[in-house]
C-alpha positions in Angstrom: 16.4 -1.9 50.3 15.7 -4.7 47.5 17.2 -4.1 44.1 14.8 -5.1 41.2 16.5 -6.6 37.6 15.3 -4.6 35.0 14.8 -5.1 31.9 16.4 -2.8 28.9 13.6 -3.2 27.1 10.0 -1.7 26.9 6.9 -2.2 24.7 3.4 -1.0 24.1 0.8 -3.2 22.6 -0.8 -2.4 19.0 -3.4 -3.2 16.8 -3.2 -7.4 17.1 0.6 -6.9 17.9 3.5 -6.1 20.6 6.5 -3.7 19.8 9.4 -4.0 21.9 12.2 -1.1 22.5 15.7 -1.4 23.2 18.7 0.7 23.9 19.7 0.6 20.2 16.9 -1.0 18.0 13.1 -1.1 18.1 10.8 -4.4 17.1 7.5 -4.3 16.3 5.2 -8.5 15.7 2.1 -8.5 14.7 -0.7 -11.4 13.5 -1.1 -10.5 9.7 -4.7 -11.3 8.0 -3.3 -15.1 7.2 -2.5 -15.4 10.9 0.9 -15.3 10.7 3.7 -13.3 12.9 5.5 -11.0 10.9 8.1 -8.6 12.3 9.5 -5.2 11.5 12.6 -3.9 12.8 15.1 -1.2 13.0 18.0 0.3 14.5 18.1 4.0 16.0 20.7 6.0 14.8 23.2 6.8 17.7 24.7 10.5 17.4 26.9 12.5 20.4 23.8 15.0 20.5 21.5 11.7 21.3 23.9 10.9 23.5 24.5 13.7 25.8 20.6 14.4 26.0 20.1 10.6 27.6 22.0 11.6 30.7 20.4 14.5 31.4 17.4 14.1 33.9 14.1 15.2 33.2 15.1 16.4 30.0 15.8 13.0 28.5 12.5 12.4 30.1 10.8 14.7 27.7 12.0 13.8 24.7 11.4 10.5 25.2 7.7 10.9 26.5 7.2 12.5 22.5 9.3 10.2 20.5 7.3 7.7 22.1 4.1 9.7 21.2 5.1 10.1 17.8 6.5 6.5 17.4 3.6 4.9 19.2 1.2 6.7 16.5 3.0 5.6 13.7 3.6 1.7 15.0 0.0 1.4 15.6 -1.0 2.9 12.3 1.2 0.6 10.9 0.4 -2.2 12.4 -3.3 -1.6 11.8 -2.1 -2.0 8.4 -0.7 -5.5 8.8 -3.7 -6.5 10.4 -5.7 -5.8 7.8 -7.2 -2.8 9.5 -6.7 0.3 6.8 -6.6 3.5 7.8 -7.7 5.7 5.0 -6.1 9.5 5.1 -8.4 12.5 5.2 -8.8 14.7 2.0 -6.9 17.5 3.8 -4.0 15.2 5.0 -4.3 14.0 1.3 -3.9 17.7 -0.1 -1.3 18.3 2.6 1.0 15.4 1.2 0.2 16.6 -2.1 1.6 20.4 -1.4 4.2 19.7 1.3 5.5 16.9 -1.1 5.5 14.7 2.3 4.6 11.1 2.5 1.0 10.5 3.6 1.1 8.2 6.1 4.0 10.9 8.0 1.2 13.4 7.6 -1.2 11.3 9.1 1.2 10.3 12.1 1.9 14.2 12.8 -2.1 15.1 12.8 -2.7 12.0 14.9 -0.1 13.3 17.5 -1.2 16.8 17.4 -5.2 15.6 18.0 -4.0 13.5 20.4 -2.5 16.4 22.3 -4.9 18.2 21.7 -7.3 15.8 22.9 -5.4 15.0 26.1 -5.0 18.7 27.0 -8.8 19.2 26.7 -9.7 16.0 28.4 -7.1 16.2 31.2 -6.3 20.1 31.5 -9.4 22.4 30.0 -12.1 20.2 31.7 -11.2 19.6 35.2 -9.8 23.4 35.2 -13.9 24.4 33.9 -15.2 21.8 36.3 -13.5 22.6 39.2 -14.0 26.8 38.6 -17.8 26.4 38.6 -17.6 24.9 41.7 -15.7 27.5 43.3 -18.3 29.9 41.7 -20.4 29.0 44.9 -20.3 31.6 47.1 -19.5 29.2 50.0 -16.5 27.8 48.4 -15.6 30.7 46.5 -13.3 31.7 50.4 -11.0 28.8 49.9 -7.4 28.5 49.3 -6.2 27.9 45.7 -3.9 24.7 47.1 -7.4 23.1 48.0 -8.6 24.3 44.4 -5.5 22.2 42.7 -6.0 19.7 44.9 -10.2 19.1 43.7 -8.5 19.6 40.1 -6.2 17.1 40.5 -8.7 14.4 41.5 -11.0 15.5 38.9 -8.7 14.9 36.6 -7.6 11.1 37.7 -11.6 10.5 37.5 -12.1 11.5 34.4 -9.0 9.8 33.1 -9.9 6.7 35.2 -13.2 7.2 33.3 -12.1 7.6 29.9 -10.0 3.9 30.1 -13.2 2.2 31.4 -15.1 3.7 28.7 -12.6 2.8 26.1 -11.9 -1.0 27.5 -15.6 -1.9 26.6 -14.4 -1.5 22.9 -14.1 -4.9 21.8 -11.1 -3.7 19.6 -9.4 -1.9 22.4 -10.0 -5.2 25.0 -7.7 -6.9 22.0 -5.2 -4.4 22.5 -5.5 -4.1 26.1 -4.5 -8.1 25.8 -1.6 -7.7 23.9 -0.4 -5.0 26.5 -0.6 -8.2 29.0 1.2 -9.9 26.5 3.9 -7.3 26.4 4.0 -7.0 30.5 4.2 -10.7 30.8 7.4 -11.6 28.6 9.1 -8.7 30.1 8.0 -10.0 33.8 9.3 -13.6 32.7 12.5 -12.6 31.2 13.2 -10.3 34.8 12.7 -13.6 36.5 15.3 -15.1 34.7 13.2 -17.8 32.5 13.1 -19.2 29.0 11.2 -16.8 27.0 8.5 -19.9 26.0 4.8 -19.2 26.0 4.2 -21.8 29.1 6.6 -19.6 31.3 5.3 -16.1 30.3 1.8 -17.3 31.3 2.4 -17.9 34.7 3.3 -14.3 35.4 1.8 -11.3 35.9 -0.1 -8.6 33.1 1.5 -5.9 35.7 4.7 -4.1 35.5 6.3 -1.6 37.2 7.2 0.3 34.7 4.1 0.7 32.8 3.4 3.3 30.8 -0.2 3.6 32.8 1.9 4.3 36.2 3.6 6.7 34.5 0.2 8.6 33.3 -0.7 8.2 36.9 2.4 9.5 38.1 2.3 12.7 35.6 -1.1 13.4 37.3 0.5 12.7 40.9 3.3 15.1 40.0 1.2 17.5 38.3 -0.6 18.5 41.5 3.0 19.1 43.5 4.3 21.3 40.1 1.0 23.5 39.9 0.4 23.9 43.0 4.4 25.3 43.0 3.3 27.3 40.1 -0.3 28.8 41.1 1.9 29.6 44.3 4.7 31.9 42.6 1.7 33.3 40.4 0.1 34.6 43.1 3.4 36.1 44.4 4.1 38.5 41.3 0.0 39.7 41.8 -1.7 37.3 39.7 -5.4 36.1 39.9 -3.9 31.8 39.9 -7.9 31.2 40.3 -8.4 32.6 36.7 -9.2 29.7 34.7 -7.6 30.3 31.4 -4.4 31.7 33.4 -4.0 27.8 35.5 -4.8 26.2 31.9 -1.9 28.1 30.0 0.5 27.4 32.8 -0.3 23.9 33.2 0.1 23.5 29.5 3.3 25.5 29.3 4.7 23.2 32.5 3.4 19.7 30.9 7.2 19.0 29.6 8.6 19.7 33.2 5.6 17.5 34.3 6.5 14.7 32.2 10.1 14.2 32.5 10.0 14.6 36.6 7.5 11.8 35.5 9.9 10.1 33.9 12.4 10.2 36.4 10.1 9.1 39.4 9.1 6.2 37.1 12.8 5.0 36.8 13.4 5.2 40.5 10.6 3.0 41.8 11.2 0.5 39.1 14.4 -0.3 40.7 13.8 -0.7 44.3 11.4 -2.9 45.8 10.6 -1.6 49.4 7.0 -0.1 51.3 7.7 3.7 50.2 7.8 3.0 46.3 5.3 0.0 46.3 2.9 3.0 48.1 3.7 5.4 45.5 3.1 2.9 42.7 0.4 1.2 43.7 -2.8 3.3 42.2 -0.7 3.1 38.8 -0.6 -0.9 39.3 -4.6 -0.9 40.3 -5.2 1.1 37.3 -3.5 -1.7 35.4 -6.5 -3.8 36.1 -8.3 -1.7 33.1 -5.4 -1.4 30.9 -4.5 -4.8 30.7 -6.2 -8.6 30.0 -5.2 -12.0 30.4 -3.4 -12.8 26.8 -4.2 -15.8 24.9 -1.3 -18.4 23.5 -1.3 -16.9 20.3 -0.8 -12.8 21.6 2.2 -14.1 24.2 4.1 -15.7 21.0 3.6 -12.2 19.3 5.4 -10.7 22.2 8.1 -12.4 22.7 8.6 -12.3 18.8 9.3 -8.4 19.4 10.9 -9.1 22.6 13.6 -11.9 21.0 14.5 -9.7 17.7 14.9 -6.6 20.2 17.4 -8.7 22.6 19.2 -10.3 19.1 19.5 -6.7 18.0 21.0 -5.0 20.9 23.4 -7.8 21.1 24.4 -8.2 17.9 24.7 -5.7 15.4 24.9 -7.4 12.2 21.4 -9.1 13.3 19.2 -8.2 10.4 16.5 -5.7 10.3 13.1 -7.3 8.8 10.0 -6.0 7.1 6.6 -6.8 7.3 5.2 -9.1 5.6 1.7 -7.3 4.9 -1.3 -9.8 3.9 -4.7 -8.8 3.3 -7.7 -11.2 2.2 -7.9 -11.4 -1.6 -11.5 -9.8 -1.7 -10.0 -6.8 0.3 -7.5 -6.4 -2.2 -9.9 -6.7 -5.3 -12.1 -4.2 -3.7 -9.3 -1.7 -3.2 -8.7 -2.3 -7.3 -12.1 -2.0 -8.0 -12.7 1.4 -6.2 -9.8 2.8 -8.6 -11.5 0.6 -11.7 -15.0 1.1 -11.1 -17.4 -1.5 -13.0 -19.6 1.8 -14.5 -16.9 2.8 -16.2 -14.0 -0.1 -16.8 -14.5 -3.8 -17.7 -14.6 -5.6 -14.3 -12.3 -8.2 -16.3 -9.6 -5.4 -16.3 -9.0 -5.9 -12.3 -9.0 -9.7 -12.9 -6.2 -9.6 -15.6 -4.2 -7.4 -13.7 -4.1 -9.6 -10.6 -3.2 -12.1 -12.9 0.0 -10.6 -14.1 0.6 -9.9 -10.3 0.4 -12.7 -8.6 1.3 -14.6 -11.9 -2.0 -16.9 -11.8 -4.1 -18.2 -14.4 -7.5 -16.3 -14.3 -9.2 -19.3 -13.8 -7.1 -19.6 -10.7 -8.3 -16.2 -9.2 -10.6 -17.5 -6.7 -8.8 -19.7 -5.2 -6.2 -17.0 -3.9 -6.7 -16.2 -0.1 -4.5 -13.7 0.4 -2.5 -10.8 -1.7 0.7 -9.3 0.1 2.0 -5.9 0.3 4.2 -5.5 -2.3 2.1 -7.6 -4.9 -1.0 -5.0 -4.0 0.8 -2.1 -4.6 2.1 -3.1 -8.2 -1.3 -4.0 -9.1 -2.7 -0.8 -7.5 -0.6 1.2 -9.7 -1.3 -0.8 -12.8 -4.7 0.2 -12.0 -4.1 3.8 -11.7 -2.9 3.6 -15.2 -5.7 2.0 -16.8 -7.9 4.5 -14.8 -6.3 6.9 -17.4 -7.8 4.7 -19.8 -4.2 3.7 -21.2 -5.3 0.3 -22.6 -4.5 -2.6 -20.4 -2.2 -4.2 -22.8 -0.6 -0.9 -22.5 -0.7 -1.0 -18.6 0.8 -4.5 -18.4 3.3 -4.2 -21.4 1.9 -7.1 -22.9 -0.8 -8.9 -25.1 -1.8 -12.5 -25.5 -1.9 -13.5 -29.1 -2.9 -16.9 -30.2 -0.7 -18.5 -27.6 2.1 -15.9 -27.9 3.5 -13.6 -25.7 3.3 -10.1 -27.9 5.0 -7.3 -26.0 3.1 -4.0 -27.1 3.6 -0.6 -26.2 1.8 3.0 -28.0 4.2 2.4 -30.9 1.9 -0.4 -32.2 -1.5 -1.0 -32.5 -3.0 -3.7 -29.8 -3.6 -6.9 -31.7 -7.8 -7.6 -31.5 -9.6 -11.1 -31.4 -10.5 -11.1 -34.8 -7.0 -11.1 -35.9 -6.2 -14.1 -34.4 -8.7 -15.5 -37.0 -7.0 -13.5 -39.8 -3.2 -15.8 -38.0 -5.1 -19.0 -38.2 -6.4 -18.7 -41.7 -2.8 -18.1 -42.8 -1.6 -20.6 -40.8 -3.3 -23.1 -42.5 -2.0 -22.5 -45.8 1.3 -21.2 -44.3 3.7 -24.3 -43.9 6.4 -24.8 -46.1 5.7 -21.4 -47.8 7.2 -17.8 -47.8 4.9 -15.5 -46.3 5.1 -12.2 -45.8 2.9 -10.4 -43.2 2.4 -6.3 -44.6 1.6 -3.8 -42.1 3.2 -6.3 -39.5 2.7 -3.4 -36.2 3.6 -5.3 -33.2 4.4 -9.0 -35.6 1.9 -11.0 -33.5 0.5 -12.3 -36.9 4.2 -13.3 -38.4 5.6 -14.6 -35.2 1.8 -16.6 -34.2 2.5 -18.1 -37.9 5.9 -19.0 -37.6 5.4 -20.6 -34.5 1.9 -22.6 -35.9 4.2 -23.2 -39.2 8.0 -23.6 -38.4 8.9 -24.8 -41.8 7.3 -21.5 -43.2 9.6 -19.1 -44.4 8.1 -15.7 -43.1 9.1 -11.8 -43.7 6.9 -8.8 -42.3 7.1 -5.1 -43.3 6.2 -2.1 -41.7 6.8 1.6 -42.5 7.5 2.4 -38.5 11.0 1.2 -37.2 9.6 1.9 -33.8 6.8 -1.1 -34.7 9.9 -3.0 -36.9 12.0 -2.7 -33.3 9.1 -4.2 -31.1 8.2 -6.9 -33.5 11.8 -8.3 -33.6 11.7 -8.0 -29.8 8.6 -10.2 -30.5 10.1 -12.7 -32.6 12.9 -13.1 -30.1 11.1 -13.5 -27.2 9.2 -16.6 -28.8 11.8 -18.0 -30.2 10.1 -17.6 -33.9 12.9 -17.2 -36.8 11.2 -14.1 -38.6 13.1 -11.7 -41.3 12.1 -7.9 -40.8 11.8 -5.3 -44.0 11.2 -1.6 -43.5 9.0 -0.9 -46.2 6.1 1.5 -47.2 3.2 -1.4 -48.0 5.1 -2.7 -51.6 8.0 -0.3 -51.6 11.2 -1.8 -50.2 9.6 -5.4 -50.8 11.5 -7.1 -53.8 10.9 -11.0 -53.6 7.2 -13.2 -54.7 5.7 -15.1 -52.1 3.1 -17.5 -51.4 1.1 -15.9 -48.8 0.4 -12.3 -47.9 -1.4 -11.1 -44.8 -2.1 -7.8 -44.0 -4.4 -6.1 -41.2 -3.6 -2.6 -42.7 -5.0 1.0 -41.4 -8.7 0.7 -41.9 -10.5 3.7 -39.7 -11.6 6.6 -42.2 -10.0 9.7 -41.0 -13.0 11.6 -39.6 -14.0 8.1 -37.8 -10.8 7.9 -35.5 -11.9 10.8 -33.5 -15.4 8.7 -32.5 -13.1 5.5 -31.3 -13.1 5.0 -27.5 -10.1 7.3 -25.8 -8.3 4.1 -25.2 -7.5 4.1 -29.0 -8.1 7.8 -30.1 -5.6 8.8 -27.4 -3.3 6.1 -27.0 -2.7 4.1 -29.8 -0.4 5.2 -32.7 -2.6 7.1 -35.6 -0.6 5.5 -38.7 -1.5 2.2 -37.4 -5.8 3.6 -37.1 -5.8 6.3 -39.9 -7.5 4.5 -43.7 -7.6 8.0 -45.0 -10.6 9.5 -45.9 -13.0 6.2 -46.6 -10.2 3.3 -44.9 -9.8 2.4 -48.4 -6.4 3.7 -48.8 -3.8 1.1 -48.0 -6.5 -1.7 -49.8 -5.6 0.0 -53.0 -2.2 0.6 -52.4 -2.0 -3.3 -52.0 -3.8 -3.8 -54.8 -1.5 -2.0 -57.0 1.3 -4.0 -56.0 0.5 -7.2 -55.0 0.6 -9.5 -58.6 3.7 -7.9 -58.6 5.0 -9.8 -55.2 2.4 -12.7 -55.0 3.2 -15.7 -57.1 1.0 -17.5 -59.2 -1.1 -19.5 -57.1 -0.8 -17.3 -54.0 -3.4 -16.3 -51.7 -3.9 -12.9 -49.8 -5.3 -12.8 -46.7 -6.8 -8.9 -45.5 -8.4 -8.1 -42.4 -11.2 -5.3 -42.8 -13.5 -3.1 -40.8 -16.9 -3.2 -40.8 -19.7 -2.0 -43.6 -15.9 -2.4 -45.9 -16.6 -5.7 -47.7 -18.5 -4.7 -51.0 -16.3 -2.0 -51.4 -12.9 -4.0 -51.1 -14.3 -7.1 -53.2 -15.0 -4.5 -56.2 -11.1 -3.2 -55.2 -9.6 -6.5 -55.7 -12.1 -8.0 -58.6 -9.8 -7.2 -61.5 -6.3 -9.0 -59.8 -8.1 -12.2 -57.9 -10.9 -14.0 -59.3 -11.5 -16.0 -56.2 -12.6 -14.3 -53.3 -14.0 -15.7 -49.6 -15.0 -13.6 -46.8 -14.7 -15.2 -43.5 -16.5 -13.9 -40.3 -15.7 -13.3 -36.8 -16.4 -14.2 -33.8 -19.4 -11.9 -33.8 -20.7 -13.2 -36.9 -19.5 -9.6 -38.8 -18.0 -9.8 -42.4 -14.2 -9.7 -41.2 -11.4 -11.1 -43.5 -10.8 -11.8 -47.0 -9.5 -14.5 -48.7 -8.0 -14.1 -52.5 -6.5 -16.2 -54.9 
C-alpha cells in the first residue's frame, strides 16, 4: 500500500483570495482594489485543553468541522472587505451590536453561521426527508423497508447538493472563487510533489486534492446514510414510527456532529494511502471537484502561495511576524461612504473634501487625482465625519483652521476665525510693521499671530478676558513661530501701555439674535465670544471709552462689525476719531472700520 506526503497545511478560497491553515498559525492573501497582494496572519493559541481534544477521533473532527465554519465566515467576510466588496450589516445585527455591546462584524459572522446552518439543514436534511416521504405516501411504495427509504433520501440529498453547486458555479462571482479554490489545490499539490512553490510549477498540477473539503461534504452524505440507517434501525427497536418525517429529521440533526467527525476521520485516512479501495471511495468527491473548482489564472496562483509561504514561515518559525491587511478601496468608494454620513441636502459637499484632505494630507486641489484611500486613512475620516454630522463645525472636527496662511488650532473655547477677518489681518498688516499693536478680543490669536508673521518687526500684544482662549492663542503663537506677548484683560482693563495699532473683532451678535444662528455656532461655539448684549453694541462702546486712553496720537483702530451695524458704530466713535473708512468684504457687505 502507497503512502501519500501530505501536506500540514489546508486552505479554502475567498472573495479574490486563498487562506492557508497550519498546525499553529492561519494566513489569509487576497488582491486588494489597487491589485495588490496583501496578507493577514495570525497564530492560534495552543492550550493543554486544545491539545488533548486534537487526539481524540471524531471528536477533534467536530470541532474542527465548526471552527472552520465560523472561521471560514469570518475570512471571507473579511476578505470581501479587502476586495473592495462591503458587506453592510443588517439593522437588527446593528441593534444587536448595539445592546450586546459586541463588535458588529462578530455579530454578523455568528448570524451568517447560524443561517448557514440553518440553510444546510433545510437544504440537505428537511427537503429530501419531505421529498422522499411523499413518495412513500404511494400506496405501492408505502410496503417497503425504511433501509430502502434512507437509501432514496440519501441520493436525494447528493442530487440536490450536486444541484445547488451547479447552480451556484454559474455565478460569475462564485466561478472567481471557485478559481481561487484551484489556486489553493494546486500550490498544495506542487509543494506534495516536492517543487519550488513558483507560479510556473503550481500550474502544471492538478485543481484536485484529496483532501478537499468537497470530498469531505461528499463523504458526510456517504456516511450519513451508514449512521441513519443505524439510527432509524435502533428507533424502530424501542417502538418508534423511524418513517415519521419530523422524527428522521430531528435525529439526523441531533446525529450531524457524529456525522461530521466520522467524516473527518474517513477524510484523513484516504488522504494518506494511495491504493484501489480509497481511490473508489474518493472518487465521486474528486468528480464533484470538476464544479467546485477552475483552472486559476497567474495572478490567483501567486495569491495562493502568498498564504501558503507565510503559513510554512509561521509554523517554522515563531518569531515570523503576523501581518495586517492592507485594505484599499477606490477613492470614489471612499468619498461615497463619507457622503452618505455628510449628505449634500444637509452639509456643504466641501466638508467631505476638506476632511479627506487632512487625511490623506493632500492639497484639495490634489483630490482627484487620488486613486485609492486605505483602511486606516477611511476610518479616521469616517469618524471625522460622524462628528461634523453632529454639526460640530469642521474646524472643530479637524482641530484646526486656516487663517491667512497660518495654521490656527481652534477648539469650542474660541470662536472660529471667518473670511472676512482675514480682511480685518491684512488691513492691519499694512500699517502694522515697525509698530506696537495690540489685537483686543484676540479668541483663538489668528489676527495677532497672521500680523506678526506678515509684520515681524511689529511689536504685537493681544488680550482676552478667557484664559481658556489666552492658552489656545499662545499655543497659536508657538506653533507658527510668531513672537506675540499675551494680556488677560477685560477689553481696556488690565491694558496699561499706548500703541499704534488696535484691532478688535469683538462680540457682535445681539443677545436675542444668537439663538437664530445656525446650530454649528448656537451650540458649539463659546457664547462670550457671540453675545453683543442686547443691540451688539456693547463691547464698541466699551472700546470707545477707553481707547484715546491706550492709542497714541496718530493711531489707527481697526473693528470688525456685523451687518446693518455701521451707522450705528460710526455715530459711537464720531466724538474720539475724526477719520473714519469702512471697508467691505468679500460679499460687497459694510464689514470693518478704519479710525484715526
Amino acid at each position: 500500500m502507497k503512502k501519500n506526503v501530505v501536506s500540514k497545511i489546508g486552505g479554502q478560497a475567498v472573495m479574490e483570495g486563498v487562506m492557508m491553515r497550519g498546525e499553529r498559525s492561519m494566513a489569509t492573501a487576497v488582491r486588494n482594489a489597487a491589485g495588490e497582494i496583501t496578507v493577514e496572519s495570525k497564530r492560534f493559541k495552543d492550550t493543554k485543553q486544545k491539545r488533548l481534544f486534537s487526539k481524540i477521533p471524531v471528536v477533534r473532527g467536530v470541532i474542527n468541522f465548526v471552527q472552520m465554519m465560523y472561521v471560514g465566515v469570518g475570512i471571507t467576510l473579511r476578505s470581501a472587505e479587502v476586495a473592495g466588496e462591503d458587506y453592510e450589516p443588517s439593522a437588527f445585527e446593528k441593534k444587536l451590536s448595539e445592546k450586546t455591546g459586541v463588535d458588529i462584524m462578530k455579530v454578523a459572522m455568528g448570524f451568517s453561521v447560524v443561517l448557514g446552518i440553518l440553510l444546510a439543514v433545510a437544504l440537505f436534511v428537511v427537503l429530501p426527508e419531505f421529498l422522499v416521504g411523499l413518495l412513500f405516501k404511494i400506496p405501492a411504495l408505502a410496503s417497503w423497508p425504511v433501509w430502502v427509504m434512507n437509501l432514496l433520501t440519501g441520493f436525494v440529498r447528493i442530487g440536490i447538493f450536486v444541484a445547488y453547486i451547479a447552480g451556484c458555479a454559474k455565478v460569475p462571482e462564485v466561478k472567481r472563487l471557485f478559481m481561487y479554490h484551484g489556486a489553493e489545490h494546486k500550490t498544495i499539490n506542487c509543494f506534495e510533489h516536492g517543487e519550488e512553490l513558483t507560479v510556473e510549477n503550481v500550474q502544471k498540477y492538478s485543481t484536485k486534492h484529496k483532501r478537499c473539503g468537497t470530498t469531505f461534504l461528499f463523504l458526510v452524505m456517504l456516511v450519513s446514510i451508514l449512521v441513519f440507517s443505524v439510527a432509524t434501525y435502533v428507533l424502530g427497536e424501542i417502538g418508534l414510527d423511524a418513517t415519521k418525517i419530523w422524527l428522521r429529521t430531528l435525529c439526523k440533526i441531533a446525529l450531524l456532529p457524529i456525522v461530521a467527525g466520522l467524516s473527518y476521520e474517513l477524510l484523513k485516512i484516504l488522504a494518506k494511502f494511495d491504493n484501489p479501495i480509497c481511490n473508489a471511495i474518493r472518487a465521486p468527491g474528486m468528480w464533484l471537484q470538476k464544479l467546485t473548482t477552475r483552472q486559476p489564472d497567474d495572478d490567483m496562483v501567486e495569491v495562493a502561495i502568498a498564504a501558503f509561504r507565510t503559513v510554512q514561515n509561521m509554523d517554522a518559525d515563531e518569531t515570523f511576524p503576523t501581518e495586517k491587511f492592507t485594505i484599499k478601496l477606490p477613492y470614489k468608494t471612499a468619498r461615497e461612504k463619507l457622503e452618505k454620513i455628510l449628505p449634500a441636502s444637509e452639509f456643504e459637499t466641501s466638508d467631505v473634501d476638506w476632511i479627506l484632505c487632512d487625511v490623506l494630507k493632500v492639497k484639495r486641489s490634489e483630490l482627484p487625482l487620488q486613486k485609492y484611500v486605505d483602511e486606516e486613512h477611511l476610518k479616521k475620516a469616517e469618524k471625522l465625519a460622524k462628528e461634523r454630522a453632529t454639526h460640530r463645525p469642521l474646524q472643530y472636527v479637524l482641530g484646526y483652521q486656516d487663517f491667512y496662511g497660518q495654521k490656527i488650532t481652534v477648539s469650542e473655547g474660541v470662536l472660529v476665525p471667518r473670511p472676512e477677518t482675514e480682511i480685518l489681518a491684512k488691513l492691519t498688516a499694512e500699517i502694522a510693521e515697525n509698530k506696537k499693536v495690540l489685537d483686543l478680543c484676540t479668541g483663538s490669536g489668528a489676527i495677532a499671530v497672521a500680523v506678526k508673521k506678515l509684520c515681524p518687526a511689529a511689536d504685537v500684544t493681544a488680550s482676552d478676558v478667557s484664559e481658556k482662549a489666552l492658552e489656545i492663542a499662545s499655543y497659536n503663537a508657538s506653533l507658527n513661530d510668531a513672537e506675540v506677548k499675551f494680556v488677560l484683560s477685560d477689553v481696556f482693563a488690565n491694558v496699561v501701555e499706548k500703541y499704534d495699532v488696535i484691532v478688535s473683532n469683538p462680540p457682535y451678535i445681539p443677545t436675542a439674535d444668537i439663538e437664530k444662528l445656525d446650530k454649528e455656532v448656537k451650540d458649539f461655539e463659546p457664547k462670550i465670544a457671540l453675545d453683543g448684549g442686547a443691540d451688539g453694541l456693547e463691547f464698541y462702546r466699551e472700546i470707545a471709552k477707553g481707547v484715546k486712553e491706550h492709542l497714541t496720537d496718530g493711531g489707527t483702530l481697526l473693528l470688525e462689525f456685523g451687518i446693518g451695524q455701521e451707522n450705528a458704530l460710526t455715530d459711537i466713535f464720531k466724538e474720539v476719531f475724526s477719520d473714519v473708512r469702512t471697508v467691505r468684504d468679500f460679499q460687497d457687505v459694510p464689514r470693518i472700520l478704519i479710525l484715526k
